[in-house]
Each structure stands twice: as structure tokens, then as C-alpha cells.
PyMOL CGO cylinders between C-alpha atoms (Angstrom):
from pymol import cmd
from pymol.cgo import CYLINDER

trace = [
    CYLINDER, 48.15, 64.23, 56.84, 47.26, 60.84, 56.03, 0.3, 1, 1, 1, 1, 1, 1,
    CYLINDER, 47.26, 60.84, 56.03, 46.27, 61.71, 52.78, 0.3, 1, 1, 1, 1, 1, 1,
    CYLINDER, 46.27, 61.71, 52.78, 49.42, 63.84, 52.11, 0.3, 1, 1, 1, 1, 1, 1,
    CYLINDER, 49.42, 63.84, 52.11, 51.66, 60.18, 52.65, 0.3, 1, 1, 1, 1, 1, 1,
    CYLINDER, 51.66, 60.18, 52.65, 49.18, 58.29, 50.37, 0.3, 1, 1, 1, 1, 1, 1,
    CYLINDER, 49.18, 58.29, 50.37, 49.95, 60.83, 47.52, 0.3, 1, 1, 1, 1, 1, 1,
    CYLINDER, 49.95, 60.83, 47.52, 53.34, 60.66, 47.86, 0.3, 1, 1, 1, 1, 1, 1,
    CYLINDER, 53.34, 60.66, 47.86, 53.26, 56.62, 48.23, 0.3, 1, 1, 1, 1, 1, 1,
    CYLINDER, 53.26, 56.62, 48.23, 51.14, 56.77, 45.01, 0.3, 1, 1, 1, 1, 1, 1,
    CYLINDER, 51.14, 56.77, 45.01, 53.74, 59.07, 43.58, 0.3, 1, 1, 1, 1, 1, 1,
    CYLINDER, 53.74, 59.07, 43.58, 56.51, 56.77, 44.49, 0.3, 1, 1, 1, 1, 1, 1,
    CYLINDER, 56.51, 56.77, 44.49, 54.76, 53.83, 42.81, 0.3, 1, 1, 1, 1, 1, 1,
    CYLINDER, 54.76, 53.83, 42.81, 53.83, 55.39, 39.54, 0.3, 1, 1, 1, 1, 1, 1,
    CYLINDER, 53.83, 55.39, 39.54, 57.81, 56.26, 39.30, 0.3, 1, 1, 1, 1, 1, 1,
    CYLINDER, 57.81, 56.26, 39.30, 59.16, 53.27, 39.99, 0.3, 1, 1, 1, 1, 1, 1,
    CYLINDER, 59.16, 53.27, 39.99, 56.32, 51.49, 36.96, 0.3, 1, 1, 1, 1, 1, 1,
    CYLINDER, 56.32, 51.49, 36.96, 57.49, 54.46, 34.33, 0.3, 1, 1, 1, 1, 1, 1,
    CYLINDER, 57.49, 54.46, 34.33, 61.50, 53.40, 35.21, 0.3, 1, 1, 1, 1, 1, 1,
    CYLINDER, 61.50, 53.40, 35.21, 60.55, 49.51, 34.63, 0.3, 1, 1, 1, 1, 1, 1,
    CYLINDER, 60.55, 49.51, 34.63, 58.10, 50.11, 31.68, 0.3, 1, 1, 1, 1, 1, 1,
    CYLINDER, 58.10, 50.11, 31.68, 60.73, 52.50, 30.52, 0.3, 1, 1, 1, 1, 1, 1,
    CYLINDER, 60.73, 52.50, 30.52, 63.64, 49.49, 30.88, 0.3, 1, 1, 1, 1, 1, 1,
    CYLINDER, 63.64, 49.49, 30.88, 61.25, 46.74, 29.35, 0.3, 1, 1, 1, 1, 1, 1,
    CYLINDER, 61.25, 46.74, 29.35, 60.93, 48.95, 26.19, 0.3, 1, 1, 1, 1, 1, 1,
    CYLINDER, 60.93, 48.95, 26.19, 64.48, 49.54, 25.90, 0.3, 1, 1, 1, 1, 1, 1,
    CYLINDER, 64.48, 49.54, 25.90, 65.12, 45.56, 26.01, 0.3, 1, 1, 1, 1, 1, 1,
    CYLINDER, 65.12, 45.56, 26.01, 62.86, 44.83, 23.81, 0.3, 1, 1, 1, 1, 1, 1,
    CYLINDER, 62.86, 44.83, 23.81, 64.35, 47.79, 21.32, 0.3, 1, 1, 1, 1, 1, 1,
    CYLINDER, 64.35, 47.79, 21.32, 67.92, 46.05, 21.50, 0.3, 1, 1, 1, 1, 1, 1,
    CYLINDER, 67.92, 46.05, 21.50, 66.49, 42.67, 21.48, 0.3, 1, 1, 1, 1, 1, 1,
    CYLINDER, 66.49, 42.67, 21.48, 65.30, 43.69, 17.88, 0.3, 1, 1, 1, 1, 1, 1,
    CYLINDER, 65.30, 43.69, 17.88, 68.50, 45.03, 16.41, 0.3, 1, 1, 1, 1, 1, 1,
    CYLINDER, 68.50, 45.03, 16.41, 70.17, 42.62, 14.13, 0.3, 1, 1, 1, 1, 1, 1,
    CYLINDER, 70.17, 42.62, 14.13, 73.29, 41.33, 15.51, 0.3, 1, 1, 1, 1, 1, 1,
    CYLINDER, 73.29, 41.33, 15.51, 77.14, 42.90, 14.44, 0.3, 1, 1, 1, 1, 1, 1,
    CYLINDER, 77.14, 42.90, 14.44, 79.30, 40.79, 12.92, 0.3, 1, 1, 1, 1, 1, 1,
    CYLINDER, 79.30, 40.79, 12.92, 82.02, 39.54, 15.36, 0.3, 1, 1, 1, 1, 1, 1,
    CYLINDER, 82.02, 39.54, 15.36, 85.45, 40.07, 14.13, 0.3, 1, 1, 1, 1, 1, 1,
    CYLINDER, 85.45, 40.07, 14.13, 87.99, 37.78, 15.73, 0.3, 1, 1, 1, 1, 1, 1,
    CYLINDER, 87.99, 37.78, 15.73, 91.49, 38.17, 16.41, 0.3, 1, 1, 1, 1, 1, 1,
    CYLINDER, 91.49, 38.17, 16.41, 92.08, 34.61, 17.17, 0.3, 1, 1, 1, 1, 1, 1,
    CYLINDER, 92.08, 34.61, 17.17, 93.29, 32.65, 14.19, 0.3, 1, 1, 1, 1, 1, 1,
    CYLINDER, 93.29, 32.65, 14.19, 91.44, 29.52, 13.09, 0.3, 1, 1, 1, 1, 1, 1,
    CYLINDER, 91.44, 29.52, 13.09, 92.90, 26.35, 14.66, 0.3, 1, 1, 1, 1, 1, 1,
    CYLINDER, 92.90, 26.35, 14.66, 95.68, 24.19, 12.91, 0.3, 1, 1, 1, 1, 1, 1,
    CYLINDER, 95.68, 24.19, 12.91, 95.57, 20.60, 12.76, 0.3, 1, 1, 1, 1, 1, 1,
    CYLINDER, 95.57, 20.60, 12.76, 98.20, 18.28, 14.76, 0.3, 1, 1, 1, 1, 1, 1,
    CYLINDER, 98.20, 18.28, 14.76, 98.56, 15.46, 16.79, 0.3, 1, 1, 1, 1, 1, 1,
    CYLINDER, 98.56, 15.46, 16.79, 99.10, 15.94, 20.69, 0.3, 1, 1, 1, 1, 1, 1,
    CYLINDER, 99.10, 15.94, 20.69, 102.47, 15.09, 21.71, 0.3, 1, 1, 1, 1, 1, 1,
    CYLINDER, 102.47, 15.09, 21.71, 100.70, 11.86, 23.90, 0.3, 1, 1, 1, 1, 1, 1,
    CYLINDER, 100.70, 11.86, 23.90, 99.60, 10.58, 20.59, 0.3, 1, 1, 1, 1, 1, 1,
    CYLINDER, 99.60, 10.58, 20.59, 101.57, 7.49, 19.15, 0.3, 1, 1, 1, 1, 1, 1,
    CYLINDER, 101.57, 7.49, 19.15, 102.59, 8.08, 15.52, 0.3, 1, 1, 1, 1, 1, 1,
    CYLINDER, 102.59, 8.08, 15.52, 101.19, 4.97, 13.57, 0.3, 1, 1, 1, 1, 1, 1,
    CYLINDER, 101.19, 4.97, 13.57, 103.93, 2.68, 12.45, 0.3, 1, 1, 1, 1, 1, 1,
    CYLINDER, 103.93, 2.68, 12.45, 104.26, 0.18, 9.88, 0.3, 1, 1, 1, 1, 1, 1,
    CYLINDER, 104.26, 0.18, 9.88, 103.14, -2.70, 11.20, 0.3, 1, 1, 1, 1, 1, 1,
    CYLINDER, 103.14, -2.70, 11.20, 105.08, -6.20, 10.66, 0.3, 1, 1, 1, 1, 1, 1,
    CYLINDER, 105.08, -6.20, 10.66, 104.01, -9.20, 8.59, 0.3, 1, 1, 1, 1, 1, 1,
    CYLINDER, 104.01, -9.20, 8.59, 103.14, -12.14, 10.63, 0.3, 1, 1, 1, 1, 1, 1,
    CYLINDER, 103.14, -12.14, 10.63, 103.21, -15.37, 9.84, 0.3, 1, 1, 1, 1, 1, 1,
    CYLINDER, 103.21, -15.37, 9.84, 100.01, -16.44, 11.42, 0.3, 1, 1, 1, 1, 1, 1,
    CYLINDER, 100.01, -16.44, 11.42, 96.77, -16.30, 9.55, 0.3, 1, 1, 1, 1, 1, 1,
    CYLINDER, 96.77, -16.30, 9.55, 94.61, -13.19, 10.34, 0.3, 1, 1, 1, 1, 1, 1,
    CYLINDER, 94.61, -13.19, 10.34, 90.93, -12.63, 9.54, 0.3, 1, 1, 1, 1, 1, 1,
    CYLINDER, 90.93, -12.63, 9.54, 90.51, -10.32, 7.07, 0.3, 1, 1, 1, 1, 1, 1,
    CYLINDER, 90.51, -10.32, 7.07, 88.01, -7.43, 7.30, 0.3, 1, 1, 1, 1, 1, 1,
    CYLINDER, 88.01, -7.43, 7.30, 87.73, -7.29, 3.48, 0.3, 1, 1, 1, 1, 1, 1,
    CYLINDER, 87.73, -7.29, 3.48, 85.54, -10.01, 1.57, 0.3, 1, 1, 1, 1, 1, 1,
    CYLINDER, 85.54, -10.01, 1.57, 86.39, -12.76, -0.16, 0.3, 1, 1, 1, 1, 1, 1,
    CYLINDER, 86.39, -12.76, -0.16, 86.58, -12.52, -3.91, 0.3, 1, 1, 1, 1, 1, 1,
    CYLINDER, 86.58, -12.52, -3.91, 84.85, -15.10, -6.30, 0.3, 1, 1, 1, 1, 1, 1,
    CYLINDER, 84.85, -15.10, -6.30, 86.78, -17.09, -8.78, 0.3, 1, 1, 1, 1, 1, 1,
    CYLINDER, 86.78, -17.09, -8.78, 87.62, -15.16, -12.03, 0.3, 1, 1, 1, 1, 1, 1,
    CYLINDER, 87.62, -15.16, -12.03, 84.99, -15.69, -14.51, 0.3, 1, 1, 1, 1, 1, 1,
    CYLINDER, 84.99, -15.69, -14.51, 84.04, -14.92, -18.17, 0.3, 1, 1, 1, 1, 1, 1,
    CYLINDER, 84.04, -14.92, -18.17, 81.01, -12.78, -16.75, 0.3, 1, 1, 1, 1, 1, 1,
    CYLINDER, 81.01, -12.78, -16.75, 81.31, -8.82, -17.65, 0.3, 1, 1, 1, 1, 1, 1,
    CYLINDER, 81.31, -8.82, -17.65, 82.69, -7.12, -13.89, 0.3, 1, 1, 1, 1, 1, 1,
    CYLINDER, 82.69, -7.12, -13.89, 79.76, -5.91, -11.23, 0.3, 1, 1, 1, 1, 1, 1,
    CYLINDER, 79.76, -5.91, -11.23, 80.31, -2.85, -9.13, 0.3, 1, 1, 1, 1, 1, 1,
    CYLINDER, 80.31, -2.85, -9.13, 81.26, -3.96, -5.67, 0.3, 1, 1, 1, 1, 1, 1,
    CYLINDER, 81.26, -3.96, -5.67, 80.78, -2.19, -2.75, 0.3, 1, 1, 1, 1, 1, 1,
]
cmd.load_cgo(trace, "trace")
């Protein structure tokens, strides 16, 4: 008797290692296939600004100095012009 429930344990076992050996193979098989090329419905995204977004505006001349970001220029020679950055 008590050899009768090992078999069938054993048989059991040997099942359940062909269904996961079996499984592992057929990952591995798709896992190898190259990909398909996704075809999307969805158009590409346009470009605007949110509606929370302030629309740039001229801005007004003061009459207060204001640093400048760009650099100073030398004094107009006689020397050929140099490429400036």
C-alpha cells in the first residue's frame, strides 16, 4: 500500500515539473519573437498654451536704467570685424 501512494506522489510530481518545464519553454519561445509594430489610433499631440498660461505682452519702456544682459560693445574702430559670440 505504501508503495502504491509513493508511485502516485512520484507521479504527481513528475506532472506538475513537465507543466512548468513545459511553461518555461513557451516563455522563453515568445520572449524571442521580435516585437509587432504598434499601430496607434491616437493622434500625435498639438502644441498650445494651457488656458492658466499668461500670453506674453509687450512690455513698457521705463525710464529707469536697467542692466543689460547683453555686453557692452567697444568703440568703433578701423580694425577688420571679429566674430562675436
Amino acid at each position: 500500500m505504501a508503495r502504491r501512494r509513493r508511485q502516485k506522489r512520484q507521479i504527481v510530481l513528475w506532472i506538475l515539473s513537465l507543466i512548468i518545464v513545459m511553461s518555461m519553454i513557451c516563455s522563453f519561445i515568445v520572449s524571442l519573437r521580435p516585437s509587432q509594430p504598434r499601430d496607434t489610433a491616437t493622434s500625435t499631440p498639438t502644441r498650445f498654451a494651457p488656458p492658466w498660461t499668461v500670453s506674453p505682452t509687450r512690455a513698457e519702456p521705463t525710464l529707469t536704467a536697467t542692466p543689460s544682459l547683453e555686453p557692452a560693445r567697444a568703440p568703433a574702430t578701423s580694425a577688420p570685424p571679429t566674430k562675436q559670440p
